[in-house]
C-alpha positions in Angstrom: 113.3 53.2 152.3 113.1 55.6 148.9 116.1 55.9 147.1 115.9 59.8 148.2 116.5 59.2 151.7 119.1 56.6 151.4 120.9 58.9 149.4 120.4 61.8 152.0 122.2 59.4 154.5 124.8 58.5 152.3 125.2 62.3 151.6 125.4 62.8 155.5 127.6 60.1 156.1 130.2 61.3 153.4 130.2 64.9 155.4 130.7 63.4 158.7 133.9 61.2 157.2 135.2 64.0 155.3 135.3 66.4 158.3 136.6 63.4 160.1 139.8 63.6 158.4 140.5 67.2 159.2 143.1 67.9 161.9 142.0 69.0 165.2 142.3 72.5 165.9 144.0 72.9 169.2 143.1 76.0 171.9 145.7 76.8 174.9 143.1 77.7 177.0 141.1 74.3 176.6 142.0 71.3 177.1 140.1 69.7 174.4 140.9 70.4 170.7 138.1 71.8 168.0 137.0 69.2 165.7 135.3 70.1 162.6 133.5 66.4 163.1 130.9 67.6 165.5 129.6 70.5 163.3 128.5 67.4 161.1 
């Protein structure tokens, strides 16, 4: 691997762990609550 893309992953992992610790946002009229996880 290039240094480039292993610090594209490590740039993509940070996101992902970052949004991680966000709160859910919860919706009455869904049971399941938004996490901002999944837009990463």
């Amino acid at each position: 691997m290039k240094i480039r893309e292993v610090t594209e992953i490590a740039l993509m992992t940070a996101v992902i762990i970052v949004l991680g610790l966000i709160p859910p946002i919860p919706l009455g009229f869904i049971p399941v609550p938004i996490v901002l996880q999944n837009l990463g």
